[in-house]
ZANU-223452 format. One record per atom (N, C-alpha, C): residue in one letter; residue number from 0; z, y, x; atom name. Coordinates in steps of 0.02 Angstrom, whole numbers, always signed. Layout:
N
A:NUM:Z:Y:X:CA
...
END
This chain:
69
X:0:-102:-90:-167:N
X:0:-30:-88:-167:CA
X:0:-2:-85:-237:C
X:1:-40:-57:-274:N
X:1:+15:-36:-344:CA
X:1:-45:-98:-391:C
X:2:-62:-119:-385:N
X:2:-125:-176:-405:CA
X:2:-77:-200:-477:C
X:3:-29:-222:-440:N
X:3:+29:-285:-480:CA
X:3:+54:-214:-548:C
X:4:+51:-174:-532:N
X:4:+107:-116:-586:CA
X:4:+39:-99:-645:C
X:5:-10:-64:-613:N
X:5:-58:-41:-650:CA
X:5:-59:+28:-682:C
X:6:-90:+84:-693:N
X:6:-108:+129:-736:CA
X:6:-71:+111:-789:C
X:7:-85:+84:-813:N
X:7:-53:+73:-911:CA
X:7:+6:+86:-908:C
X:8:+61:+38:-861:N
X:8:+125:+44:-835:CA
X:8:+135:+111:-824:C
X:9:+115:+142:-782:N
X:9:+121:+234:-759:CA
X:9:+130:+274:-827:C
X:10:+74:+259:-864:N
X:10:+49:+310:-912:CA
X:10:+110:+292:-963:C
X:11:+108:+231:-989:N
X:11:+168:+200:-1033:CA
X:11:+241:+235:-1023:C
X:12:+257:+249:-942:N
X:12:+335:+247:-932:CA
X:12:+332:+335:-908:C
X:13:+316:+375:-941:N
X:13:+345:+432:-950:CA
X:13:+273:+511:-942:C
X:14:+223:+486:-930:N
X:14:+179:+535:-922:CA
X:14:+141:+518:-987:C
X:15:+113:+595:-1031:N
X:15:+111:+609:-1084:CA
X:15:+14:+613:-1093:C
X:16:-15:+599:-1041:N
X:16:-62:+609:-1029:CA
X:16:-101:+566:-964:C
X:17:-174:+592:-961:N
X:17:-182:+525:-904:CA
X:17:-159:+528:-822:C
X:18:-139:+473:-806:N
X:18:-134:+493:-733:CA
X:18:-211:+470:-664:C
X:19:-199:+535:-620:N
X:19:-261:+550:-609:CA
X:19:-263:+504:-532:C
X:20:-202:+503:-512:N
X:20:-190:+506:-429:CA
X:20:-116:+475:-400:C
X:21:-117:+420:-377:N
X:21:-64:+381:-375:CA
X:21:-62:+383:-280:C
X:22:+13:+409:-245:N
X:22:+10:+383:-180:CA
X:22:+78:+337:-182:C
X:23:+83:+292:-125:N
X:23:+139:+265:-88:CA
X:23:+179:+301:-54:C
X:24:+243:+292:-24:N
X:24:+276:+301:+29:CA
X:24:+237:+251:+88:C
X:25:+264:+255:+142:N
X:25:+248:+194:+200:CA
X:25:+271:+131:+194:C
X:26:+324:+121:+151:N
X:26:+363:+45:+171:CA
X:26:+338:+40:+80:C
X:27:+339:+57:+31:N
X:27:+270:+36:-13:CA
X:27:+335:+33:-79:C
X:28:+403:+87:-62:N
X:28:+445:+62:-120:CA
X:28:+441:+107:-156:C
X:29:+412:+172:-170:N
X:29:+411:+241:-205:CA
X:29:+344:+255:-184:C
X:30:+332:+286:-265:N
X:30:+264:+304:-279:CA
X:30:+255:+383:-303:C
X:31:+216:+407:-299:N
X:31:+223:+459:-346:CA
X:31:+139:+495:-382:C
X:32:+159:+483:-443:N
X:32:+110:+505:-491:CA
X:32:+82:+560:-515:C
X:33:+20:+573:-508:N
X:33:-1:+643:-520:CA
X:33:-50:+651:-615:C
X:34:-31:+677:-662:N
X:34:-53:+662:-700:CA
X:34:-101:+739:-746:C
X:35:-131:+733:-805:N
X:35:-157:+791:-821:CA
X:35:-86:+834:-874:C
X:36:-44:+795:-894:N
X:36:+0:+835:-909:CA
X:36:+50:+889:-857:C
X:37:+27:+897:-810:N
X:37:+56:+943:-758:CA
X:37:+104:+930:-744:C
X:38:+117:+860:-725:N
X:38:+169:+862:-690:CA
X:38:+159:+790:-645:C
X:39:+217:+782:-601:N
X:39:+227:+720:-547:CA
X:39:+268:+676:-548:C
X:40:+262:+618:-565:N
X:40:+333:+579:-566:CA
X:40:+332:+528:-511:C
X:41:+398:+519:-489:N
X:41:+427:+475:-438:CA
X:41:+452:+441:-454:C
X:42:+438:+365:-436:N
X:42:+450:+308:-452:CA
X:42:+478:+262:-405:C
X:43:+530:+246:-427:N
X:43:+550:+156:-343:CA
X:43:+523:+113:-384:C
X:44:+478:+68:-335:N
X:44:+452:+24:-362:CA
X:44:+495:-55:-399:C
X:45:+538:-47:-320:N
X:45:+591:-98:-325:CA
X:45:+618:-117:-402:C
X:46:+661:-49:-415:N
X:46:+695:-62:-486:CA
X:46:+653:-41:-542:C
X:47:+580:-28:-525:N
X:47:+547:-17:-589:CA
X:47:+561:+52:-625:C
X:48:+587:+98:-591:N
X:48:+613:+157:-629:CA
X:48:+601:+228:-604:C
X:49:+588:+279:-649:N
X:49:+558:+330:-627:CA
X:49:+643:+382:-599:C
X:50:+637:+404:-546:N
X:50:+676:+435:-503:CA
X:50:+682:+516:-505:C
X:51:+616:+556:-501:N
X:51:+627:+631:-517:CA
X:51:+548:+629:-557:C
X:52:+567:+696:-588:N
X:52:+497:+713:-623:CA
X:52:+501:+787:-618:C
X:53:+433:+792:-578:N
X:53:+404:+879:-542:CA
X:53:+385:+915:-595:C
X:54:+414:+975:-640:N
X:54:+370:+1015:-678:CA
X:54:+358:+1067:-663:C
X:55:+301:+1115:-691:N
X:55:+296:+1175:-670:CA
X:55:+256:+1193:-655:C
X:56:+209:+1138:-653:N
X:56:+93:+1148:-622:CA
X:56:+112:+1185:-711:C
X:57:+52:+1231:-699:N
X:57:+35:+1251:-730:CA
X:57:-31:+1242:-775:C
X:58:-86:+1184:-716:N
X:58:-134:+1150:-736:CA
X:58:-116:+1087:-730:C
X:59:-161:+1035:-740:N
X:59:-150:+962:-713:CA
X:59:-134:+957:-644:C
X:60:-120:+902:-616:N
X:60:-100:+889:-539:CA
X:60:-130:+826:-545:C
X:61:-218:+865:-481:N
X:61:-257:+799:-483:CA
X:61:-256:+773:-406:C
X:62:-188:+801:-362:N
X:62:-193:+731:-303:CA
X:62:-115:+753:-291:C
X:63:-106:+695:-238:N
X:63:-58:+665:-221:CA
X:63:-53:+660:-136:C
X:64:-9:+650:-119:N
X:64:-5:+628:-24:CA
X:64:+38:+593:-25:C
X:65:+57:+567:+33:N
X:65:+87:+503:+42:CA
X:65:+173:+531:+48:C
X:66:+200:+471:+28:N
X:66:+274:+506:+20:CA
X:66:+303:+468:+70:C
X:67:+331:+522:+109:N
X:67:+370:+503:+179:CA
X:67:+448:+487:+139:C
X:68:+464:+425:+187:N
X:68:+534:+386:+156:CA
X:68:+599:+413:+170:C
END
């Protein structure tokens, strides 16, 4: 699903560190990223743009679940 975007893209557009754990929503338009800088970012795929960003792990955040739409 995220084939076409890639890691590099993720890591490039706002996470400071690597990302570990990438899920979908169901209809495949929001993603959300789990990375070792402790935090999560949410992405629409559509417009290419990151939507909220989760802080507050206190360690890395090494998974993800599927994001209901």
């Amino acid at each position: 699903m995220l084939d076409w975007i890639g890691l590099d893209w993720i890591d490039s557009h706002g996470h400071k560190n690597t990302v570990l754990k990438v899920a979908c929503n169901d209809n495949g338009n929001w993603f959300v990223s789990a990375s070792r800088d402790c935090m999560l970012r949410l992405f629409d795929i559509r417009m290419m743009k990151e939507l909220q960003v989760f802080r507050g792990h206190e360690k890395e955040v090494n998974c993800t679940s599927q994001v209901s739409a």
